[in-house]
C-alpha positions in Angstrom: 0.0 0.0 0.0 2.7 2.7 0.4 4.4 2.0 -2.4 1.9 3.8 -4.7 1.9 6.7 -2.5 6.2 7.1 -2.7 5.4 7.1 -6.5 3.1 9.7 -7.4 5.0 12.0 -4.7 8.1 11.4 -6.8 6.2 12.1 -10.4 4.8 15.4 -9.0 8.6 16.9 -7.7 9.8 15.8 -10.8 7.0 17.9 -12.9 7.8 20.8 -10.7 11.6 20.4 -11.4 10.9 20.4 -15.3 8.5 23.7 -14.3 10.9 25.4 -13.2 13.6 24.3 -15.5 11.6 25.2 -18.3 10.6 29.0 -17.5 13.9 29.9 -15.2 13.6 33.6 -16.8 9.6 34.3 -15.4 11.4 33.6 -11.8 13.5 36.1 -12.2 11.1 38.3 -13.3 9.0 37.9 -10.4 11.9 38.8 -8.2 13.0 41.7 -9.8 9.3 42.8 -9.4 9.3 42.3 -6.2 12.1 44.0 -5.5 11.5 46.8 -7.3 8.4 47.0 -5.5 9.2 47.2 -2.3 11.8 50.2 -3.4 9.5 51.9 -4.9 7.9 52.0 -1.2 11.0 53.1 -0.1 11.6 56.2 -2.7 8.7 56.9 -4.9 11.0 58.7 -7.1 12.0 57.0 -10.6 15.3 58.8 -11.5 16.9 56.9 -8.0 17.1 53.6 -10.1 18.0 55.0 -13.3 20.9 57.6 -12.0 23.4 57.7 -9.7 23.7 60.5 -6.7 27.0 62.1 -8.2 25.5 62.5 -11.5 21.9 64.2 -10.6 24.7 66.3 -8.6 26.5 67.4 -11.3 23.6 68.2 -13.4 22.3 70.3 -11.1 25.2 72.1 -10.0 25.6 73.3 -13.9 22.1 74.3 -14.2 22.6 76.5 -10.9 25.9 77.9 -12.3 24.2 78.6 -15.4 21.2 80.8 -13.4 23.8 82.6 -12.2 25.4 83.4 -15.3 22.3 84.5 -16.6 21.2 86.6 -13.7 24.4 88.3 -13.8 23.8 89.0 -17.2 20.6 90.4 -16.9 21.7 92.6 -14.3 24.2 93.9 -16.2 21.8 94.9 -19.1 19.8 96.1 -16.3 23.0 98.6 -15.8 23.2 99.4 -19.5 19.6 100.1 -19.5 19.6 102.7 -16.7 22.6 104.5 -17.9 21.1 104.9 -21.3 18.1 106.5 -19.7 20.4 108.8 -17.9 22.1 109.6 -21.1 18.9 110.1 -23.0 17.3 112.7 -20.3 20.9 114.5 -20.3 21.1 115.0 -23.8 17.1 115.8 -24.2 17.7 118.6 -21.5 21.2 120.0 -22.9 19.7 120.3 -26.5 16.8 122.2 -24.8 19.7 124.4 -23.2 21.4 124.8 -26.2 19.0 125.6 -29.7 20.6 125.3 -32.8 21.3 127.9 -35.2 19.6 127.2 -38.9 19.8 129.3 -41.7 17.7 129.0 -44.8 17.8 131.3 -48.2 14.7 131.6 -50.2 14.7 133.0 -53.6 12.9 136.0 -55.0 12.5 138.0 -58.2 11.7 141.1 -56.4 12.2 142.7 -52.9 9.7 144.7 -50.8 11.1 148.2 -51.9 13.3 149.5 -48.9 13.6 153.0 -47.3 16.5 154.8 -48.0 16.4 157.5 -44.8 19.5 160.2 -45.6 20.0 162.5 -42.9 21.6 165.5 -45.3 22.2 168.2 -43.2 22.8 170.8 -45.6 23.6 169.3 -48.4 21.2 169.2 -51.0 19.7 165.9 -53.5 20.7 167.1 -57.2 19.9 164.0 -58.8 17.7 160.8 -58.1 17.7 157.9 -60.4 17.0 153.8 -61.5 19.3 151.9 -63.5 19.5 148.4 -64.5 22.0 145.7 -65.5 24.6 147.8 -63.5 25.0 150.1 -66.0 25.2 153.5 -65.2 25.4 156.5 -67.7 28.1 159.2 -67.7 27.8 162.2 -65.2 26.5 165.6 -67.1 26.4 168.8 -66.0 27.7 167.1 -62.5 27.2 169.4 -59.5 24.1 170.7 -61.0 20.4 169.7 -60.3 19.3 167.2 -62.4 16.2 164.7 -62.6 14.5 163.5 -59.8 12.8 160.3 -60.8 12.7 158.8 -57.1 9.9 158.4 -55.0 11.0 161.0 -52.2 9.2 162.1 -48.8 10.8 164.7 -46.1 10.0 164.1 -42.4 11.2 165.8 -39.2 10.9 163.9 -35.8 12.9 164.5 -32.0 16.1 162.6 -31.9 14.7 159.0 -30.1 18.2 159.4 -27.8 18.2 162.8 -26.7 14.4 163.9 -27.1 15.4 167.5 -27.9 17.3 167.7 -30.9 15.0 167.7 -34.1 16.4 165.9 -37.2 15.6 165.8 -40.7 15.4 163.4 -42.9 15.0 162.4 -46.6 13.2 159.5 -47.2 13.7 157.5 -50.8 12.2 154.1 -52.3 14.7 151.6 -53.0 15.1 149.3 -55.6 12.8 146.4 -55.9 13.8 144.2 -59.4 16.7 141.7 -58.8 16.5 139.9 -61.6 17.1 143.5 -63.3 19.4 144.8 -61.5 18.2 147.2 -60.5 19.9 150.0 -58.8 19.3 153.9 -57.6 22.1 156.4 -57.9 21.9 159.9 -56.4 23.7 163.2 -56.2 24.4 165.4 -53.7 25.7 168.6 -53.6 27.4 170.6 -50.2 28.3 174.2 -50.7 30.4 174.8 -47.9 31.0 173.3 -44.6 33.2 174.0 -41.7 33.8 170.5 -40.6 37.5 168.7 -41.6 35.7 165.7 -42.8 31.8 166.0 -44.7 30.2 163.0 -44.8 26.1 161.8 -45.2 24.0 159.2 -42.7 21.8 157.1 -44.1 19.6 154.5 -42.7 18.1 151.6 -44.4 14.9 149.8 -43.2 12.9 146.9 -44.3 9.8 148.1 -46.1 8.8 151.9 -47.9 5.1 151.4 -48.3 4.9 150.6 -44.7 6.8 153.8 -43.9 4.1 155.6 -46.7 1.1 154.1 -45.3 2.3 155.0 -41.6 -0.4 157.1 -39.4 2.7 158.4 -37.5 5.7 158.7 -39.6 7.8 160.2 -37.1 7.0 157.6 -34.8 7.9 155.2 -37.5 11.2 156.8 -37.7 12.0 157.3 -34.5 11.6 153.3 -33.8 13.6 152.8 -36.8 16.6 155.0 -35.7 16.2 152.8 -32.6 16.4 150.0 -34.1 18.4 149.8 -37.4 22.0 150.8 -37.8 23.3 153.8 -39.8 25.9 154.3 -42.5 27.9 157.1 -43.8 29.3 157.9 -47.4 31.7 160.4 -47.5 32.2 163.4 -50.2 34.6 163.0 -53.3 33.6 159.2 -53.7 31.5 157.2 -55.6 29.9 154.4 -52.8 28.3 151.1 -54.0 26.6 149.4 -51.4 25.3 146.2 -52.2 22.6 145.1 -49.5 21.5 141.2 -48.4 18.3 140.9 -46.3 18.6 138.7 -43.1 15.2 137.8 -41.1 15.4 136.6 -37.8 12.6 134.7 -36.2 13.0 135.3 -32.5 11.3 132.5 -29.5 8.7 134.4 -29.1 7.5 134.0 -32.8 8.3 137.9 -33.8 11.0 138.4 -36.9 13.4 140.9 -36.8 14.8 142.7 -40.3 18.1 143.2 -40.9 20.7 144.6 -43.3 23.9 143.6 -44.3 26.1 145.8 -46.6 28.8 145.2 -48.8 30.5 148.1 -49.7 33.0 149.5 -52.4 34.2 153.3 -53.1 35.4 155.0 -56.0 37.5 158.1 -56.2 35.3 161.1 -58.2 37.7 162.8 -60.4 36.3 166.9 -60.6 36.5 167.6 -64.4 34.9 170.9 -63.8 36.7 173.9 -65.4 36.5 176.5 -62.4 37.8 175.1 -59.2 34.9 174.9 -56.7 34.9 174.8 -53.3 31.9 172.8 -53.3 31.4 169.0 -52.5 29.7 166.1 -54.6 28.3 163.0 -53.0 27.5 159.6 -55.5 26.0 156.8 -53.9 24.5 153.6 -55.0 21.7 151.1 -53.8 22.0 148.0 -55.2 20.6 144.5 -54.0 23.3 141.6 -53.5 21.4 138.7 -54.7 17.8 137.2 -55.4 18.2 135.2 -51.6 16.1 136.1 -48.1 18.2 134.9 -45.7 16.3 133.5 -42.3 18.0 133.0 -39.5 15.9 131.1 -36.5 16.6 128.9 -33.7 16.0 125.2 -33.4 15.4 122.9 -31.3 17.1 119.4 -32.0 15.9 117.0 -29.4 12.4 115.2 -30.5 10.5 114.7 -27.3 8.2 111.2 -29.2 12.0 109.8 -30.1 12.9 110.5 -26.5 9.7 109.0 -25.3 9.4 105.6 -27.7 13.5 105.1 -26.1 12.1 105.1 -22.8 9.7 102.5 -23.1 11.8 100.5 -24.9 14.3 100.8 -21.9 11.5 100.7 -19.5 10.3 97.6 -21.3 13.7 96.0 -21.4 14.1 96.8 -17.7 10.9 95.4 -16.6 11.7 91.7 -18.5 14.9 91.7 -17.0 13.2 92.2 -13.7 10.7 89.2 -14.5 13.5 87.0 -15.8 15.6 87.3 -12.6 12.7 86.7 -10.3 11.9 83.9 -12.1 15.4 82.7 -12.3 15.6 82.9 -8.6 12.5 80.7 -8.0 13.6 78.4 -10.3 17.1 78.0 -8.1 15.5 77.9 -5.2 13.0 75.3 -6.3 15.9 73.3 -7.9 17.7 73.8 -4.3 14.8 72.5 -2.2 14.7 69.4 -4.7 18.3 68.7 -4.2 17.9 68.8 -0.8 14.6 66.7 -0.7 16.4 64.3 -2.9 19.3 64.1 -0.6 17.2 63.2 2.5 15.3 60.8 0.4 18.8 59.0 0.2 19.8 59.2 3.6 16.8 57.7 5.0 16.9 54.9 2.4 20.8 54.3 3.3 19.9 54.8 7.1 
């Protein structure tokens, strides 16, 4: 009877032996299971059985040294940033400071006629004239009177300085064609003076008709004594002057006239028969060129450039700002996982 027993025992090890023989890899596999069950219990994190410790250290040491590159960075654009909104407010104020001078020529064919204002004493017009091309006849009959084909006016006003002394003046329309060249000539005659040197004033003054059409022309005057310059052309000579008009525009948006003069003298040679005591004074108003000069200040410095670079800076600075906060979250994060990590290790070694 227990004979049968001993067998079948023996037949069922020995079907368990071929089992296992036959599927030794699914054993294995069970065991490794196992095992990597119960670490997973231990540390729920995945990269601790993929990585070593040294290298998840050295990974995250470049990734902090790199934040810190790039904070630095940052920072230092931060710097650039600032200093060029120093710079940009410095220049914008000394261009304010400091207007710039521009000068501009427009062309004309002709000129508001001038005023002409001679201040004769006793001498005495003779001969009043308008020539073109720069040609100007021979003198007849000089020293006597000739034609007066000039539009003249005589005024008397105070003296602006003194208030006391009355003057007298002769008043005379300039030239106006350019293209022309035109030009008026005029004689004057002295009889005698007492004085070592004779010599004539003149003033010159933007506009005639304005002078004409004046309610107060000795008002008129007397602001234009005070604020034009005078002249003189003395006796024995012939004097060119050739005038240039230069407008000024002021801050305040009022323009301000002014003349400039060039001017060339030519000795008068008396071919008179009898010699005369007398003196003769030639003078000539010519215009320079067909240009207005305008003189006015500007202002370089564009406040909406000045503007659009400050928000671009501001911009700038206010990313930079953003980046470097979130730089230093992201370190500090990446610390508090190292250090997570690294008590994770030490309790699983411990």
């Amino acid at each position: 009877m227990p004979k049968p027993e001993v067998s079948a025992s023996y037949q069922e090890l020995s079907e368990d032996v071929e089992r296992v023989s036959e599927n030794p890899t699914e054993e294995r596999e069970g065991d490794m299971e196992v095992h990597e069950d119960s670490s997973s219990v231990i540390l729920p994190d995945g990269e601790l059985g993929t990585t070593t410790p040294s290298l998840r250290f050295s990974k995250t040491c470049l990734k902090n040294v790199f934040s810190v590159i790039l904070l630095f960075i940052y920072l230092l654009l931060m710097a650039v940033a600032v200093f060029l909104v120093y710079q940009t407010i410095s220049d914008f104020r000394e261009k304010l400071k400091h207007p710039v001078m521009s000068v501009t020529y427009k062309e004309v064919s002709f000129y508001d006629a001038p005023g002409i204002a001679f201040y004769p004493g006793r001498a005495r017009l003779l001969s009043c004239k308008h020539h073109y091309y720069d040609h100007i006849p021979p003198l007849i009959n000089p020293g006597q009177p000739g034609d007066i084909e000039c539009t003249t006016q005589r005024i008397n006003y105070t003296d602006p300085f003194t208030n006391q002394t009355m003057k007298y003046a002769l008043v005379v329309q300039g030239p106006r064609d350019v293209k022309k060249r035109e030009l008026v000539f005029l004689q004057f005659h002295l009889n005698e003076t007492d004085q070592d040197f004779s010599a004539i004033d003149y003033l010159l003054f933007s506009s005639f008709q304005e002078f004409v059409s004046s309610p107060e022309k000795a008002k008129f005057m007397k602001d234009c004594e005070s604020s034009y310059s005078s002249w003189k052309f003395s006796a024995g000579f012939r004097t060119w002057v050739k005038m240039s008009l230069v407008k000024t525009k002021e801050e305040d948006g009022s323009e301000t006239v002014e003349f400039k003069q060039e001017t060339s003298v030519v000795n008068y040679i008396d071919q008179r028969t009898k010699p005369r005591s007398d003196q003769l004074f030639f003078v000539v108003f010519e215009w320079k060129d067909p240009f207005i000069q305008t003189v006015q200040d500007i202002i370089t410095a564009n406040p909406w450039n000045m503007i659009a670079l400050l928000c671009g800076i501001f911009l700038a600075l206010f990313k930079a700002a953003d980046f470097a906060k979130l730089s230093v979250k992201w370190m500090i994060k990446i610390r508090r996982r190292h250090l997570k990590r690294t008590r994770q290790v030490t309790n699983h070694i411990s």
